[in-house]
C-alpha positions as CSV (number, residue, x, y, z in Angstrom):
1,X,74.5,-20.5,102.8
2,X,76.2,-23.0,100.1
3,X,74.1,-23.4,97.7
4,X,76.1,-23.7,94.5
5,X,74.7,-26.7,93.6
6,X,71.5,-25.7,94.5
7,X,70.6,-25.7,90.6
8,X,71.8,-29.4,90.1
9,X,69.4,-30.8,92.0
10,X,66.5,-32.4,90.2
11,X,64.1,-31.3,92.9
12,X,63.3,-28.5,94.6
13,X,64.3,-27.1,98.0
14,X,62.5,-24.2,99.7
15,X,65.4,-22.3,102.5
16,X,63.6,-20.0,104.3
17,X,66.2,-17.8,107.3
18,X,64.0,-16.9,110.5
19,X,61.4,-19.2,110.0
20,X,60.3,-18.7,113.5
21,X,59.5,-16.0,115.2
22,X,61.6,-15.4,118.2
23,X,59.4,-15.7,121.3
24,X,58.5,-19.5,119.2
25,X,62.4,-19.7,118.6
26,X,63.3,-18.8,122.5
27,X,60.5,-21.3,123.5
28,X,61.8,-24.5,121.4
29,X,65.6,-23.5,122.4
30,X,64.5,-23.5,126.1
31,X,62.7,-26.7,126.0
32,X,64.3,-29.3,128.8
33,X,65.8,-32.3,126.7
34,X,68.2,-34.3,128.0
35,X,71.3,-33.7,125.9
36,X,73.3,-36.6,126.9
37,X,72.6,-39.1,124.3
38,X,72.9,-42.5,124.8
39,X,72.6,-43.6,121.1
40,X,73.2,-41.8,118.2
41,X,70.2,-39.8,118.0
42,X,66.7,-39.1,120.4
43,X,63.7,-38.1,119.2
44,X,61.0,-36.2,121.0
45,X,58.0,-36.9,119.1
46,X,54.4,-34.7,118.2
47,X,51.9,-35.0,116.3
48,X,48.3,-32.3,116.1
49,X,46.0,-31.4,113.3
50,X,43.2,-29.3,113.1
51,X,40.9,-31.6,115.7
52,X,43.9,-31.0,118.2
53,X,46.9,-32.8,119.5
54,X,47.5,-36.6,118.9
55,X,50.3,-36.7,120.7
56,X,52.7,-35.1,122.8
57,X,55.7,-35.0,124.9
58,X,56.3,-31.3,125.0
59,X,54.7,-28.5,126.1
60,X,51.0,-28.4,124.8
61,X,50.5,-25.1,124.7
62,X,53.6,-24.5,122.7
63,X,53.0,-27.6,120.3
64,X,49.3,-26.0,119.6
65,X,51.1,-22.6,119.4
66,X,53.4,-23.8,116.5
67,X,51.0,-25.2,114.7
68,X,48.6,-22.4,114.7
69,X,51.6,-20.1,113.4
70,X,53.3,-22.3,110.7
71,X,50.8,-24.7,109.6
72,X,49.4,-22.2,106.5
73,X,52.8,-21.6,105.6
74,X,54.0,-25.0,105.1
75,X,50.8,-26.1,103.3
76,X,51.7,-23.3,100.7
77,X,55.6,-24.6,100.2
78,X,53.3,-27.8,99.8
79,X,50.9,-26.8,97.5
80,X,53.7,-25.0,95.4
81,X,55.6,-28.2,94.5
82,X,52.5,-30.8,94.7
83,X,49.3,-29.8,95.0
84,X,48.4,-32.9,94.7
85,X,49.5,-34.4,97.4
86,X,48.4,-31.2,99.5
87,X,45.4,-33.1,99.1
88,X,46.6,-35.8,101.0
89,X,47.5,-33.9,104.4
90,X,46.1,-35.5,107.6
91,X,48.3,-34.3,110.3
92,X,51.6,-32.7,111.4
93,X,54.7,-34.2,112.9
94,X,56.7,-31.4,115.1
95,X,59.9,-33.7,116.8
96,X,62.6,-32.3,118.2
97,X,65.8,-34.6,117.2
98,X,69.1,-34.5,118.9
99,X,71.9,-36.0,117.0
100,X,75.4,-36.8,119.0
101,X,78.4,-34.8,118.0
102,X,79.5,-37.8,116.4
103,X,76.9,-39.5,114.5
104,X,75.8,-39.8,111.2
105,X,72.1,-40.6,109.5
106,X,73.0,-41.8,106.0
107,X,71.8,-40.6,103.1
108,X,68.1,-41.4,102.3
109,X,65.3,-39.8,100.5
110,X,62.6,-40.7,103.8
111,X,59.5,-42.7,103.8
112,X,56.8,-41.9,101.8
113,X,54.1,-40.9,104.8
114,X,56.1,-37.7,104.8
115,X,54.0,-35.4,102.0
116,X,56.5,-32.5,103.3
117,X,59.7,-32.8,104.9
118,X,61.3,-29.9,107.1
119,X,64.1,-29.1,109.4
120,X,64.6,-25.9,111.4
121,X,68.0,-25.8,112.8
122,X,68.0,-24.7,116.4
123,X,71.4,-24.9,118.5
124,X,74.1,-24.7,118.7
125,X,75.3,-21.4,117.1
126,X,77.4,-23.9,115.0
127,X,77.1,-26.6,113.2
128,X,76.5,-29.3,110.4
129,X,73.7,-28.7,108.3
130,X,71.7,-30.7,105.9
131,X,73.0,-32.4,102.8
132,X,71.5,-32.8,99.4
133,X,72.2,-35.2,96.8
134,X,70.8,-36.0,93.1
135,X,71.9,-39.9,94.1
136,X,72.4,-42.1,96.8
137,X,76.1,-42.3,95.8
138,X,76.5,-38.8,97.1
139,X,76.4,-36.7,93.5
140,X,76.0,-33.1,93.4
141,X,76.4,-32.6,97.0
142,X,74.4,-29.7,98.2
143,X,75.4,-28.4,102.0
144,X,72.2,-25.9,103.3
145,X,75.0,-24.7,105.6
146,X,73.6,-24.6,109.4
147,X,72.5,-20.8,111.1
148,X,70.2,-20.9,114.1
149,X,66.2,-21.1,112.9
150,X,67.0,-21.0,109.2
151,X,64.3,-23.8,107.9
152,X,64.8,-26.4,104.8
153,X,61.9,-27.9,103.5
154,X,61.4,-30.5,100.4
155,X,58.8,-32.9,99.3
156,X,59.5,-36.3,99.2
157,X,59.8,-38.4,96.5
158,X,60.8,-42.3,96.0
159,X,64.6,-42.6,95.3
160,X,65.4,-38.8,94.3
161,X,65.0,-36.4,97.4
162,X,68.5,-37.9,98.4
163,X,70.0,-36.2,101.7
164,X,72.0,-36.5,105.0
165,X,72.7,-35.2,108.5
166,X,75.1,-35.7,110.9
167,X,76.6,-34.0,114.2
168,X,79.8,-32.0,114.0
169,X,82.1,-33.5,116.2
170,X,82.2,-31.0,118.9
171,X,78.5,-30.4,119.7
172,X,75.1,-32.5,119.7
173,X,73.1,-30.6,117.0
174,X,69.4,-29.7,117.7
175,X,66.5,-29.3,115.2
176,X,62.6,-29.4,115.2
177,X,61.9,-31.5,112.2
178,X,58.4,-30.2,111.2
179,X,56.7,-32.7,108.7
180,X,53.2,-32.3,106.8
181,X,51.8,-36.0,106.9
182,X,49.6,-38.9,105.9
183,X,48.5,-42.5,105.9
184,X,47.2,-42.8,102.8
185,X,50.4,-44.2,101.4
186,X,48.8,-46.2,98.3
187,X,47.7,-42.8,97.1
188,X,51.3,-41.5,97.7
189,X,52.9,-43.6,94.9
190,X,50.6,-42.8,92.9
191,X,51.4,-39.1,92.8
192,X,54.6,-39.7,92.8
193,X,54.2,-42.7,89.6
194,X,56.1,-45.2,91.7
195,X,55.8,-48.6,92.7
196,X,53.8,-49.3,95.6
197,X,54.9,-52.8,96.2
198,X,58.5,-51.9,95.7
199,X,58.3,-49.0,97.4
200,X,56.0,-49.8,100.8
201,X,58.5,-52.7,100.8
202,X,61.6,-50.5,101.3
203,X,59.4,-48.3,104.1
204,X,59.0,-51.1,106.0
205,X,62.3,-52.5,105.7
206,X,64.3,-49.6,106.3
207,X,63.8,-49.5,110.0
208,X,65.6,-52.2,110.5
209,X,68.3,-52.2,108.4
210,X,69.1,-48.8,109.9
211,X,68.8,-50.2,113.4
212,X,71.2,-53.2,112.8
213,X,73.9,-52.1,109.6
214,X,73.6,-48.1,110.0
215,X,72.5,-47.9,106.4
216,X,69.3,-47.8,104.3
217,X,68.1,-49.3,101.1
């Protein structure tokens, strides 16, 4: 794992190798996506809690699995770096993202619904793995180099959890991007000390700019 830079960030990252355990591993990697990707990325998108599953498009005895196993754990890495916005938790996002060999996502700190962000590399044996930055000009790069069910997680924060993915020319990559979540968005930037306005301006925004220039603001 490259993490020389790890100490230059001014936020914390939490790597965590074998995050799954294997018969959960085995299940996720045998799931039946379609791998040829028309755009640049697909998403196949979940969402459970506690009541029980919001929605799903995969197997629901697997998404209620997963969430049963990993849910305490990621509320600790939560609760570690903000308890405060622990507090906050309503549900869990489990999606299983395919990027194409060659495509990018730019670097972006995500939107502000996310109280933690996560990504569990799946397949292929090789590939590109996730990059940090202290900017959104790309300073301090930070590669969490990519190895089969090794697991990054982060809380976001408004313009400083800076990172960026993209495929490695040869394969698609395939993750399960497990996110601790909410709706209460106002109380969000107030944890964090940040603009609302500003910043529920930019989550709106983003979408679209993405969609039509490939970038975000």
């Amino acid at each position: 794992m490259e993490t020389d830079n790890l100490n230059l960030l001014n936020y914390k990252l939490k790597v965590i190798d074998n995050f799954l355990n294997q018969d959960d591993f085995d299940s996720l990697c045998k799931l039946e996506i379609n791998q040829t990707v028309k755009e640049d990325f697909h998403v196949y998108h979940n969402e459970i809690n506690d009541k029980g599953i919001i929605k799903s498009v995969i197997d629901k005895n697997l998404l209620q699995r997963i969430h049963n196993n990993y849910h305490s754990t990621a509320m600790n890495i939560l609760k570690n770096i903000s308890k405060e916005k622990a507090e906050l938790y309503e549900y869990s996002d489990f999606s299983i993202i395919v990027t194409s060999k060659n495509s990018k996502f730019p670097i972006h700190d995500d939107t502000p619904n996310k109280l933690l962000s996560g990504v569990i590399y799946l397949y292929p044996e090789k590939n590109t793995g996730t990059i940090f930055y202290n900017n959104k000009k790309g300073a301090d790069q930070t590669n969490i180099s990519w190895r089969p069910n090794r697991a990054v997680f982060f809380s976001r924060s408004e313009r400083k959890t800076w990172h960026s993915y993209e495929g490695d020319g040869l394969n698609n990559r395939v993750v399960l991007n497990y996110n601790l979540m909410t709706n209460k968005i106002k109380e969000v930037y107030k944890v964090e000390n940040k603009s609302y306005f500003y910043g529920n301006f930019r989550f709106k925004l983003n979408p679209y700019i993405f969609r039509y220039l490939k970038t975000t603001i």
